[in-house]
C-alpha positions as CSV (number, residue, x, y, z in Angstrom):
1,X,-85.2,80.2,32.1
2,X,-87.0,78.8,29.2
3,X,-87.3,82.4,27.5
4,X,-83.3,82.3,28.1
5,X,-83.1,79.5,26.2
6,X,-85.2,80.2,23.6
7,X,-83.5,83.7,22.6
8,X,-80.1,81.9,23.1
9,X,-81.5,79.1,20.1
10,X,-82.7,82.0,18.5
11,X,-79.3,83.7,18.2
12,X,-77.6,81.0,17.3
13,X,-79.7,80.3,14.3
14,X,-79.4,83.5,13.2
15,X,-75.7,83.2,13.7
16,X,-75.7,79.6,11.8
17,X,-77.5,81.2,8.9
18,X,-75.1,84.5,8.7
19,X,-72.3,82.1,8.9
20,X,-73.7,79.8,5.7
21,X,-74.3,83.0,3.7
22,X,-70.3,83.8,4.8
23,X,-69.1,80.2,3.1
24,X,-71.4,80.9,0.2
25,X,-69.8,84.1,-0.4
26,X,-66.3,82.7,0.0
27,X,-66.7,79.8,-2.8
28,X,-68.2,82.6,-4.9
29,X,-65.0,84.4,-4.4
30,X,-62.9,81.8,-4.7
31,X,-64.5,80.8,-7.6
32,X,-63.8,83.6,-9.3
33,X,-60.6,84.1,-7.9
34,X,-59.8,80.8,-10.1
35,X,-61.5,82.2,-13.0
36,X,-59.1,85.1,-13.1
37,X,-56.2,83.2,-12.6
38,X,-57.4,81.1,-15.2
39,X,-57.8,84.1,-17.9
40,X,-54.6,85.4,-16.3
41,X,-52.9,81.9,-17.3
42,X,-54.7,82.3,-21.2
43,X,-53.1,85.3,-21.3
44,X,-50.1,85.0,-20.4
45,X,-50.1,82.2,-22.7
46,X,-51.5,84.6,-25.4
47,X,-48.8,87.0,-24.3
48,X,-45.7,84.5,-24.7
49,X,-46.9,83.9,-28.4
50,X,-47.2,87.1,-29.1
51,X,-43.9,87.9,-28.3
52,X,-42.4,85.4,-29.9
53,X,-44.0,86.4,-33.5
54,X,-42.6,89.9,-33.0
55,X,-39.4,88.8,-32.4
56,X,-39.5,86.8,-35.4
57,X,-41.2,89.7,-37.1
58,X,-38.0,92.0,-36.0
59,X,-35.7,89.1,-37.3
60,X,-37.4,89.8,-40.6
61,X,-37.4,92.8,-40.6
62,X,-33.4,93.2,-40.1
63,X,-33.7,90.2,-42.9
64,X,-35.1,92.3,-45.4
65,X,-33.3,95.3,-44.5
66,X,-29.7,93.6,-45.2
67,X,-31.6,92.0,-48.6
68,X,-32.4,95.4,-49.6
69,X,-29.0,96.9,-49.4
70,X,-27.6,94.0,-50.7
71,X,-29.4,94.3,-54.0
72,X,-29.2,97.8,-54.0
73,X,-25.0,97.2,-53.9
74,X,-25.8,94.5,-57.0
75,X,-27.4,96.8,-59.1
76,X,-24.8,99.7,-58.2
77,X,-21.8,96.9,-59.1
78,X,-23.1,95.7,-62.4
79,X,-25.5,98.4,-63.4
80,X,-22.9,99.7,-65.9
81,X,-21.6,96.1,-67.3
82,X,-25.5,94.0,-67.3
83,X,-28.7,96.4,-67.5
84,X,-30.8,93.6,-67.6
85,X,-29.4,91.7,-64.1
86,X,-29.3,95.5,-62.4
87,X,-32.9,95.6,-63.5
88,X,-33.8,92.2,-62.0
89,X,-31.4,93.5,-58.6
90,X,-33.5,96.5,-58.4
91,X,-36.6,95.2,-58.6
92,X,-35.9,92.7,-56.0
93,X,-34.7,95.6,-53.7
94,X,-38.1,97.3,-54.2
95,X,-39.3,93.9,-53.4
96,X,-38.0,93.9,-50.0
97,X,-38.5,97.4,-49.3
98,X,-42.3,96.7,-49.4
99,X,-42.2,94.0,-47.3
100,X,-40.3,95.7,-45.0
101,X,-42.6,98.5,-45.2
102,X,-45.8,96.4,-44.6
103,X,-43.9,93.9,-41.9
104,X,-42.8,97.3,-39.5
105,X,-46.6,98.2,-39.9
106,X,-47.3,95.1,-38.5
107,X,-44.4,94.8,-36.0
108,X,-45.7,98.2,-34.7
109,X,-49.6,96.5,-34.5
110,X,-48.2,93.7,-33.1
111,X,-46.0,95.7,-30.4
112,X,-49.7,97.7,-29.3
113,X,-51.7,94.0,-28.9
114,X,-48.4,93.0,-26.7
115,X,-48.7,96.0,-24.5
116,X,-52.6,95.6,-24.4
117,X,-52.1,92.0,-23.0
118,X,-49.4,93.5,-20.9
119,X,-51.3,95.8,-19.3
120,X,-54.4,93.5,-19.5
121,X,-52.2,90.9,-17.7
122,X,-51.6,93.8,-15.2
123,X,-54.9,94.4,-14.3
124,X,-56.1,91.0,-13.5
125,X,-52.8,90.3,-11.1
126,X,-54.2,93.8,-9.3
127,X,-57.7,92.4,-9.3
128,X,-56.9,89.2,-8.3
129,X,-55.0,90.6,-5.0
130,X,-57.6,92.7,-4.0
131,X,-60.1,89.6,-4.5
132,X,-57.6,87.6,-1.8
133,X,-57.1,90.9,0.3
134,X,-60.7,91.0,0.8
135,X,-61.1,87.6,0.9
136,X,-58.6,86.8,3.7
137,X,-60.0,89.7,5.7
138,X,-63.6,88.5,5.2
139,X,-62.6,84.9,6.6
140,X,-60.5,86.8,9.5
141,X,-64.1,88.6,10.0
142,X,-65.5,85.3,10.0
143,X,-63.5,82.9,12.3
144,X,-64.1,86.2,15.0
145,X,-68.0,86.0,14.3
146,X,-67.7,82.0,14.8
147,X,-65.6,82.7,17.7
148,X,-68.0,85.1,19.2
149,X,-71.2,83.4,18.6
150,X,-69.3,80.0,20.0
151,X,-68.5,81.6,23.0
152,X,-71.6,83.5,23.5
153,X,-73.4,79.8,23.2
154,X,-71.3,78.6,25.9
155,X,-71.2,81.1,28.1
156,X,-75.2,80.9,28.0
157,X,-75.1,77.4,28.9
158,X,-72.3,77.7,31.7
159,X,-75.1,80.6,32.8
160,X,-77.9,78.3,32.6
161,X,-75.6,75.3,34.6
162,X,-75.1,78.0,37.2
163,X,-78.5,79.3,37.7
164,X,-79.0,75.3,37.9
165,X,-76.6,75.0,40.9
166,X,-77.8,78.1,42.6
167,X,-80.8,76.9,42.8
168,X,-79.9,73.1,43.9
169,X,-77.7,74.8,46.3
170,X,-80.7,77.3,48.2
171,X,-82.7,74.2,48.2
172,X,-80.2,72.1,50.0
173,X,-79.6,75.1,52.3
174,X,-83.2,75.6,52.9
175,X,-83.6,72.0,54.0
176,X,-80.2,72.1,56.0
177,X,-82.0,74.8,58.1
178,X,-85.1,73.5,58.5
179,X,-83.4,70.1,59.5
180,X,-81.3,72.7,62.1
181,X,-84.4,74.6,62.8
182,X,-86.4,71.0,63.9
183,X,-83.3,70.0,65.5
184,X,-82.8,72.9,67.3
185,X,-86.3,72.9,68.6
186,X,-86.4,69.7,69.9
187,X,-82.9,70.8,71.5
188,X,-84.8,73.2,73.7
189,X,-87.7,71.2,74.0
190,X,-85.9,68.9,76.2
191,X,-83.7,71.5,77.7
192,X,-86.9,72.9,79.2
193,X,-88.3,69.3,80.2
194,X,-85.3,68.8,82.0
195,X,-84.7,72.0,83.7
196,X,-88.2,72.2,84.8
197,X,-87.7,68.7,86.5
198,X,-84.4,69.6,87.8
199,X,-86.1,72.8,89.5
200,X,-89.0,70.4,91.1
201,X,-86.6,68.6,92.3
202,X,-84.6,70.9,93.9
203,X,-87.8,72.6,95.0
204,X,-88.7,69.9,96.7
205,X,-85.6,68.8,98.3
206,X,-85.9,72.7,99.7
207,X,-89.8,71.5,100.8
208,X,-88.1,68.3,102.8
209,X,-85.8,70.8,104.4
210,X,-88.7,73.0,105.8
211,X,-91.0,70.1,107.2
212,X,-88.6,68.7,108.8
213,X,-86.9,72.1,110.7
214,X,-90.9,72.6,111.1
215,X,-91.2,69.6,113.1
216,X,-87.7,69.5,114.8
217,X,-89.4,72.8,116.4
218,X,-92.8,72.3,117.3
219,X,-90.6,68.7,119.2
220,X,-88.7,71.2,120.7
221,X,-92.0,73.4,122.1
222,X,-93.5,70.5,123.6
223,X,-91.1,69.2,125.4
């Protein structure tokens, strides 16, 4: 019984200690679950602003566009009447060709960092369902292993109550028979006492009935 007991204890450490190492592992997971949501939330963040200077980017863009072919219609209009002002319109034309032609470099530099961060932002939304998927089955593997290594603890102590009660029970059946057993004994004890005096006396009753036909006929031969 105590060898019983002392595997059961032994189990259930064990089982304690697998458990602990479980709940460690889930804050370390959740922990880092947070973390990505956290960089998920930066760049998202990131992502918004990003998105918001290339639209302004495409605004000037089209900005510079219209100013360049409105000069361009200046200098056409007064080129013959003002050489100097169609000078002045030209060179603002060229003006905002270049900057149009440096701000679609950027818009198309700015359009690769947005779909980086876009696929970035992708990659931690996968990573972080996987993380839960694997969490949520881990803690389902969990609650089973609790499960089973609280009912394997109870059903050692309901077998060590029972082996209890067995035992307690033979005992009080042992005694119960050797109570019947004595009982029993003195019973037939008396039985025989009794019987045995009942036969002595029936023996001897038969005795009376002898002498006395004895002597009715030896009367009888005197006379």
């Amino acid at each position: 019984m105590s060898l019983f007991f002392r595997w059961t204890s032994g189990f259930a450490s064990r089982i304690d200690s697998m458990v602990r190492q479980i709940e460690n592992h889930d804050a370390l997971v959740s922990a880092a679950i947070r973390d990505a949501k956290e960089s998920r939330a930066r760049a998202k963040v990131q992502l918004a602003r990003v998105r918001e200077d290339g639209r302004r980017m495409q605004r000037r863009c089209a900005e510079l566009e219209e100013a360049e072919r409105r000069w361009r219609e200046r200098a056409r209009r007064i080129g013959g009447e003002d050489e100097e002002r169609a000078l002045e319109c030209v060179r603002r034309m060229k003006r905002a060709a270049r900057e149009r032609e440096q701000l679609v470099v950027q818009t198309g530099e700015h359009e690769r960092i947005e779909g980086q961060l876009t696929r970035d932002i992708q990659g931690i939304d996968g990573r972080i369902e996987s993380l839960v998927q694997q969490r949520n089955l881990l803690r389902t593997r969990q609650s089973r292993a609790e499960a089973l290594a609280a009912a394997h603890q109870d059903d050692g102590r309901r077998l060590a109550e029972v082996d209890d009660i067995l035992e307690r029970w033979e005992v009080k059946v042992s005694v119960n028979e050797t109570d019947l057993d004595c009982a029993l004994g003195e019973e037939d004890e008396l039985e025989l006492e009794l019987s045995s005096a009942e036969e002595r006396e029936t023996l001897r009753a038969d005795l009376d009935d002898l002498l006395r036909d004895g002597s009715a006929a030896n009367e009888e031969g005197v006379s």
